[in-house]
N, C-alpha and C positions, 0 to 999 in steps of 0.2 A: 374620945371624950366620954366623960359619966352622962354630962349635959349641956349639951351645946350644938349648934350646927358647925359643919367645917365646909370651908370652902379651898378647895384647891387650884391654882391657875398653873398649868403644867406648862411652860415658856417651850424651853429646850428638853424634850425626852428623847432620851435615846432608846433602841431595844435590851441594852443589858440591865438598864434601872428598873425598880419597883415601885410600885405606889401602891402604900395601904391604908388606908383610913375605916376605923371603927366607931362608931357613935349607939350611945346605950338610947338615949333618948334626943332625938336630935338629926337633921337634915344633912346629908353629904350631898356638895356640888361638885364636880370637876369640870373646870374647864379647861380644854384643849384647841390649839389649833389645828384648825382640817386639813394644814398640810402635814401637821405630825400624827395625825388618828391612825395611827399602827399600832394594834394592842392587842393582848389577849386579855379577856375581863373575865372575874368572877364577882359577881354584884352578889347579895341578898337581903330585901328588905321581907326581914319577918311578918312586923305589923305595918308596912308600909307600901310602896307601888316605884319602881324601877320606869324611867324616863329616859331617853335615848336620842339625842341628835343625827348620830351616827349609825348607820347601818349596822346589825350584827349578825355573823352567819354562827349560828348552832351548831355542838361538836357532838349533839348526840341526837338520835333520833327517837321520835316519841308518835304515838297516834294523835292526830288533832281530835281532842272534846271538850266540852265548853272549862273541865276541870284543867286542860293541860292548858288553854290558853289563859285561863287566869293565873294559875301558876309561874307564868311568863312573863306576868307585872313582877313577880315577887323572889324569882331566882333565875338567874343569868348565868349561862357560862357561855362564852364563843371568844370569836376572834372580831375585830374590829380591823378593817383595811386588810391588810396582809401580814399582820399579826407584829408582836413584836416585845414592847416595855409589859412586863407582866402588873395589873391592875389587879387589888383584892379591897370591896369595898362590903361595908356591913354596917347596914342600919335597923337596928330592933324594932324600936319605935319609932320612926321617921322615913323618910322618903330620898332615894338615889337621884339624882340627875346624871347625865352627859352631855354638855353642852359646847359648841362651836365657842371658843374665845374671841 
């Protein structure tokens, strides 16, 4: 969206599907249930802050300093469970969630 929040409630995901969601100005939610949280994510909230119910393990490795771990609010990439439905979310102005359903 140009401007709007979106909310997503993912029911049934399988590993071959996608979920993308973009908002220029505006909040993305996803919510998922925790017995299907198998993903791979790629989040980035530019001017915003990434939110996380769910565990996520990093595919890259970095030095911890106070710049990488703010960084960490604001660009995501890992796995979620044991990986799976690939997730691509991107909020400019606004704020990521991942939320249990």
């Amino acid at each position: 969206t140009k401007q709007g929040n979106i909310t997503i409630t993912a029911g049934n995901i399988t590993p071959k599907q996608t979920i993308l969601a973009f908002s220029d100005k505006g909040n993305i939610k996803l919510n998922i249930p925790e017995s299907l949280a198998n993903a791979h994510l790629i989040a980035r909230a530019q001017h915003g802050r990434i939110f996380s119910e769910f565990p996520i393990t990093y595919t890259r490795t970095m030095k911890i300093t106070p710049k990488a771990v703010a960084q960490l609010t604001k660009e995501v990439s890992g796995t979620i469970g044991k990986g799976g439905t690939h997730i691509k979310l991107e909020a400019t102005h606004g704020n990521i969630k991942l939320v249990t359903a």
